[in-house]
NULO-98219 format. One record per residue: x, y, z of N, C-alpha, C, O in turn; residue in one letter. Coordinates in steps of 0.05 Angstrom, whole numbers, padded with zeros to 5 digits, always signed. Example, Ala and Ser with C-alpha at 12.3 -4.5 7.8 and 13.67 -1.06 7.14 Angstrom:
NULO-98219
+00264-00114+00156+00246-00090+00156+00264-00066+00156+00285-00066+00169A/+00257-00045+00142+00273-00021+00143+00258+00001+00157+00268+00023+00161S/
end
This chain:
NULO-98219
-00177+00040+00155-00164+00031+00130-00183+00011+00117-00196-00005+00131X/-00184+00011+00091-00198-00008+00068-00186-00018+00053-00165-00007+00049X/-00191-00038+00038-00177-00048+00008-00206-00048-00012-00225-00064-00011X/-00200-00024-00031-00219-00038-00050-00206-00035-00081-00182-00031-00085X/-00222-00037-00099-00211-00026-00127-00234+00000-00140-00254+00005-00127X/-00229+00015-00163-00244+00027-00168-00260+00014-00191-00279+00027-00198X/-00258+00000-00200-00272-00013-00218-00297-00041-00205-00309-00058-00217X/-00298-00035-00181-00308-00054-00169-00341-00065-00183-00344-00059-00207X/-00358-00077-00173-00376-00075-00187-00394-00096-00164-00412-00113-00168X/-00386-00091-00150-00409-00095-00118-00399-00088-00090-00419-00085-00076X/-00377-00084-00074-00384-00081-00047-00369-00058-00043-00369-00049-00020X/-00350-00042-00067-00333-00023-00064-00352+00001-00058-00352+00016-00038X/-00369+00002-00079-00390+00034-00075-00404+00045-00045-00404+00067-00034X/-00416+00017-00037-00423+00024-00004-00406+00027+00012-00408+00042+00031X/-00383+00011+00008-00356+00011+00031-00343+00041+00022-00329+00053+00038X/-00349+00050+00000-00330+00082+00002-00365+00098+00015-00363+00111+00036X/-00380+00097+00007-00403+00119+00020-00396+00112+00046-00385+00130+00059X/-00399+00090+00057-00392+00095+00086-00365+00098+00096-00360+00103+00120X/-00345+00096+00076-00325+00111+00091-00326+00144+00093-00317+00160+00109X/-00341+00143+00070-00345+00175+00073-00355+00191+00090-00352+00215+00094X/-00374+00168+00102-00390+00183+00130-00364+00182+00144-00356+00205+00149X/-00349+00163+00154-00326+00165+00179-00304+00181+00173-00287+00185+00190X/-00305+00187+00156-00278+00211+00150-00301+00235+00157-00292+00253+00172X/-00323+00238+00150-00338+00266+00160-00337+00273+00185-00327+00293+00196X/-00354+00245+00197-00352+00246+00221-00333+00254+00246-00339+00259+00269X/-00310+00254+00235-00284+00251+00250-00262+00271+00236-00238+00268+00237X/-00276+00292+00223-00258+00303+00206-00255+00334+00221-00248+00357+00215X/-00266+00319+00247-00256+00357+00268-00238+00342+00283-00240+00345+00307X/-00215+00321+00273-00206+00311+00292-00177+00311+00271-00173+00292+00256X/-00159+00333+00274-00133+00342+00264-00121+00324+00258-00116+00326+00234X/-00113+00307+00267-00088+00271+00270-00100+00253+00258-00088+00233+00250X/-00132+00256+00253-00149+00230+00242-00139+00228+00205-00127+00246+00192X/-00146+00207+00198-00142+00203+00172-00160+00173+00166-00159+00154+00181X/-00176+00176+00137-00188+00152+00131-00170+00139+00107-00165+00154+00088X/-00159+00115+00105-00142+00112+00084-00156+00089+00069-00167+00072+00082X/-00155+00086+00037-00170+00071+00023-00142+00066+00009-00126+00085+00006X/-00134+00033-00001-00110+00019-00006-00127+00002-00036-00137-00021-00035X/-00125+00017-00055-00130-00006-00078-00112-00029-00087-00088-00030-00091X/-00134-00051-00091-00113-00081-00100-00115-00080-00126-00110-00103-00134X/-00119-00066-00145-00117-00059-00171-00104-00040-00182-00117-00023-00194X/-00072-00037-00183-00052-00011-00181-00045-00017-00212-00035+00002-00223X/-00049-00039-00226-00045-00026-00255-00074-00017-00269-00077-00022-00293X/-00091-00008-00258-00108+00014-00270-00112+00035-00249-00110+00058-00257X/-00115+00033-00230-00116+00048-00205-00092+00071-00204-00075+00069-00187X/-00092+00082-00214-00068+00100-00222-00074+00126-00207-00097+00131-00202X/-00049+00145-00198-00065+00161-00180-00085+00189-00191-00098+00205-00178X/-00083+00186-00218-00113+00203-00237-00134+00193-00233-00155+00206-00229X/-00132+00168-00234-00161+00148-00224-00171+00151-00194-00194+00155-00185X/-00148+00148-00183-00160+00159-00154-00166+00176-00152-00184+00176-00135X/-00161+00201-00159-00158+00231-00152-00200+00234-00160-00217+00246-00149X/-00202+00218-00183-00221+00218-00192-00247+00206-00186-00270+00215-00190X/-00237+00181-00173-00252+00162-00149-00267+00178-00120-00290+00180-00112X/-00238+00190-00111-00239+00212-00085-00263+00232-00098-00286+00223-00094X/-00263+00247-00107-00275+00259-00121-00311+00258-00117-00328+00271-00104X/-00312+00230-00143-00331+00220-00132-00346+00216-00114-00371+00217-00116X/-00334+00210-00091-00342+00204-00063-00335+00230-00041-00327+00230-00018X/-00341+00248-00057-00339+00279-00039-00317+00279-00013-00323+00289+00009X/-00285+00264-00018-00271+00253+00003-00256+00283+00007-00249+00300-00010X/-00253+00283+00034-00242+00300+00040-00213+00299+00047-00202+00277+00045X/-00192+00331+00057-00178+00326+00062-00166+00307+00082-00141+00306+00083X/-00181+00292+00099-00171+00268+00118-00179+00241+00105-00177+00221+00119X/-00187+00238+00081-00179+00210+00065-00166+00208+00040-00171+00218+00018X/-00139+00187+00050-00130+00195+00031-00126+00153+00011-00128+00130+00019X/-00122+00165-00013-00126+00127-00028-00090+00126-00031-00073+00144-00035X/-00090+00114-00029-00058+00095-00038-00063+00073-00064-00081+00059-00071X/-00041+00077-00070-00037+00056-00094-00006+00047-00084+00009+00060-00070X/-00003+00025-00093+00030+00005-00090+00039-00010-00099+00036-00003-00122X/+00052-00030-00100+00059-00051-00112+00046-00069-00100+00047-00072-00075X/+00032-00086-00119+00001-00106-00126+00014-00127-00092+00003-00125-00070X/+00036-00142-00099+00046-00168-00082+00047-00153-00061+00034-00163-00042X/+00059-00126-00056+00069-00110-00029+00042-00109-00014+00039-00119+00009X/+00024-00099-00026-00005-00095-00026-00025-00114-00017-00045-00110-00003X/-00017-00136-00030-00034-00155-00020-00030-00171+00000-00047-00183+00014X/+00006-00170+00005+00012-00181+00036+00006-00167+00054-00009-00176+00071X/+00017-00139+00056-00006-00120+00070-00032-00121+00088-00039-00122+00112X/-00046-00122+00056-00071-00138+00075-00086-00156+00083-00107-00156+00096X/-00065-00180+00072-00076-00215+00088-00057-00216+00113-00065-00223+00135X/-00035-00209+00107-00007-00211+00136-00012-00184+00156-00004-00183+00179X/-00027-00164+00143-00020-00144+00164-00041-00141+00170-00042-00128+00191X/-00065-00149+00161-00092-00142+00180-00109-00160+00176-00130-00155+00188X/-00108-00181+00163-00126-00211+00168-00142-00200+00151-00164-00194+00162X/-00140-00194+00123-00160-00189+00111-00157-00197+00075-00142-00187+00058X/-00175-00214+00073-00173-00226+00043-00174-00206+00017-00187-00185+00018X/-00159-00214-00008-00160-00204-00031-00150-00218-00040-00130-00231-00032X/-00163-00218-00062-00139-00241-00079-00158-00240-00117-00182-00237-00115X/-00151-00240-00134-00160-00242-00156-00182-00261-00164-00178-00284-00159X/-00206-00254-00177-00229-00270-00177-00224-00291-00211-00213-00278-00229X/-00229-00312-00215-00235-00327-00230-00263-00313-00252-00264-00316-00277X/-00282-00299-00235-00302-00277-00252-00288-00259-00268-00278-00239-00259X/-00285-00265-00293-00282-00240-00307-00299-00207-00301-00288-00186-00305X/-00323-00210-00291-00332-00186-00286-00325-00173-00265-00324-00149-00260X/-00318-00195-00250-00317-00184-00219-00280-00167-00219-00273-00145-00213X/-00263-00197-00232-00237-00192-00229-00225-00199-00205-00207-00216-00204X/-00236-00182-00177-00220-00192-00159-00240-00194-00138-00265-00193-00139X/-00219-00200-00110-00246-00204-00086-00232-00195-00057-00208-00195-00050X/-00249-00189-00048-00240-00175-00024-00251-00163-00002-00268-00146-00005X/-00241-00172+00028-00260-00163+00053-00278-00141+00057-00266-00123+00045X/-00298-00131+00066-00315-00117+00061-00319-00094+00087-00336-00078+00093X/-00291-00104+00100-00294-00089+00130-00267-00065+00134-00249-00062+00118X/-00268-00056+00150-00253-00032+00157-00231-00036+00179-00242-00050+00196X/-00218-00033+00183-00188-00030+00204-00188-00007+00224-00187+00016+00215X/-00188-00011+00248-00192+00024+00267-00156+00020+00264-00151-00003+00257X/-00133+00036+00268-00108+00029+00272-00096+00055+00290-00091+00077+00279X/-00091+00051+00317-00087+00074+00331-00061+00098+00314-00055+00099+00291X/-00054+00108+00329-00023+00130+00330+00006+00107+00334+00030+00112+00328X/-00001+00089+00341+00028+00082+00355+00024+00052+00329+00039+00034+00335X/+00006+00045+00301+00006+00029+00285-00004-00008+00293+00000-00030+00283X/-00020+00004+00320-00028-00023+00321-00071-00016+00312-00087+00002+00314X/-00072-00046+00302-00094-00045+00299-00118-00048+00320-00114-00067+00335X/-00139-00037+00325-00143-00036+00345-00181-00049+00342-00195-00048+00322X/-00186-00060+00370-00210-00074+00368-00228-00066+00388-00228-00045+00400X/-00248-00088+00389-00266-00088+00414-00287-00110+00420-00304-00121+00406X/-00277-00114+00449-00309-00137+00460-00335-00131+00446-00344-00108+00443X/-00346-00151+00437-00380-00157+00438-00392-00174+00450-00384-00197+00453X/-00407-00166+00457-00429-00186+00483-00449-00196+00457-00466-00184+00444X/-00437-00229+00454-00456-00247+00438-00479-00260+00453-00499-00265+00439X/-00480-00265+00471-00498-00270+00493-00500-00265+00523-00479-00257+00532X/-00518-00268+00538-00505-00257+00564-00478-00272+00576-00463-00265+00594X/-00478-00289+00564-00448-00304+00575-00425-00306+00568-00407-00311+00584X/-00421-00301+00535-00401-00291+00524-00398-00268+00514-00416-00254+00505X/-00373-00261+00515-00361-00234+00500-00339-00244+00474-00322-00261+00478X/-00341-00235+00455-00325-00244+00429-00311-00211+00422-00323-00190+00427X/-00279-00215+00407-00274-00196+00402-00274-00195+00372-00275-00212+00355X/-00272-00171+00370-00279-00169+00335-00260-00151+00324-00263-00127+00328X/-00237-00161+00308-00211-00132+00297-00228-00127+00278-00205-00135+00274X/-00246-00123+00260-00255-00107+00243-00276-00099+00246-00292-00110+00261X/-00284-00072+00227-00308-00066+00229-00326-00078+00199-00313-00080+00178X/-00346-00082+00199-00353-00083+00178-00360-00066+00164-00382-00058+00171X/-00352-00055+00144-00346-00033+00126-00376-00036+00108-00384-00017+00095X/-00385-00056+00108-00410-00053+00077-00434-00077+00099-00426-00094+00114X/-00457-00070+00094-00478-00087+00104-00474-00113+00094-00474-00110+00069X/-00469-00138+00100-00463-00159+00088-00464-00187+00107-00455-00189+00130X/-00479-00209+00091-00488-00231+00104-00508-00213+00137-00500-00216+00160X/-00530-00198+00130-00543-00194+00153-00525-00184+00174-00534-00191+00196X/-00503-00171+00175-00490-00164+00196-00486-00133+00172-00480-00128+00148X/-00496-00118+00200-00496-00082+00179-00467-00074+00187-00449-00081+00202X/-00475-00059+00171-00444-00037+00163-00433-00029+00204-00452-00025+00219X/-00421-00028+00209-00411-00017+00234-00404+00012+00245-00397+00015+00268X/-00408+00036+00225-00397+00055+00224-00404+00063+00250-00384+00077+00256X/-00418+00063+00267-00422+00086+00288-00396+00064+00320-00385+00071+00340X/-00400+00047+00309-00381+00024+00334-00345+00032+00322-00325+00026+00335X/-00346+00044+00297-00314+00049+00280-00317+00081+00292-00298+00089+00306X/-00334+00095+00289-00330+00123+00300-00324+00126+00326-00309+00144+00332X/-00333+00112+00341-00334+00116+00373-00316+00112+00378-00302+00131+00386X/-00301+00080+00375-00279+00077+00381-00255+00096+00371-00240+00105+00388X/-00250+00103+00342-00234+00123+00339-00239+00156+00355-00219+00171+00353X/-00261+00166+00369-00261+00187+00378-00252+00174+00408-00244+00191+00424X/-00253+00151+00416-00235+00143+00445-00209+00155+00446-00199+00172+00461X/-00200+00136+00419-00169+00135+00413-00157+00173+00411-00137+00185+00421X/-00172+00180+00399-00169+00206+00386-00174+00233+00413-00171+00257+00414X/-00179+00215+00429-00189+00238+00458-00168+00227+00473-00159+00241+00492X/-00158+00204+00470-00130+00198+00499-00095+00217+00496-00078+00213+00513X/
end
């Protein structure tokens, strides 16, 4: 799962190419689904999406949602620790996490240890969805884990 808008005008375009790779990747996998959640639902209309999808050669296992803006935005600060909120930039408009959600079958979100040094392990609920601050995109650590989930 993602939050972006289609009007974005910096971290939306790489965060849908690489969702696009993980819906490919995983798209011999019947139950899988990549879901993209726009925080912009009074233009984001579902013609715009249809048209967005499109764009981004999305297949039948991604699908975009649109909702109600407040429903939407609690969503994704209360339900997955992930910021959006309207930008003070007029160009920009709004702002929003740049990472991805694995979320099993049974609706929990799901994670994994990293070994930050030989002595610690840190866990990480997201993936990072777009290369950003020197930490790259995560897609192949978001695939694996969903082909775990997706093989139990």
């Amino acid at each position: 799962i993602d939050f972006f808008f289609t009007t974005c005008p910096t971290i939306c375009t790489p965060m849908s190419i690489n969702m696009s790779k993980v819906s490919e990747a995983l798209s011999s996998h019947e139950d899988f689904r990549t879901v993209s959640i726009t925080i912009d639902p009074d233009h984001d209309q579902p013609a715009v999406l249809k048209e967005y999808a499109a764009k981004y050669h999305a297949n039948d296992h991604w699908q975009f949602l649109v909702g109600d803006k407040e429903a939407t935005y609690k969503l994704s600060r209360e339900g997955f620790n992930a910021y959006v909120g309207e930008s003070d930039d007029e160009a920009i408009r709004f702002e929003h996490s740049g990472n991805f959600a694995l979320v099993d079958r049974d609706g929990y979100i799901r994670s994994r240890k990293v070994r930050i040094d030989k002595d610690n392990e840190n866990w990480i609920y997201h993936y990072s969805g777009v290369q950003e601050n020197d930490i790259p995109a995560q897609l192949n650590e978001i695939i694996e884990d969903a082909e775990t989930l997706l093989n139990k």
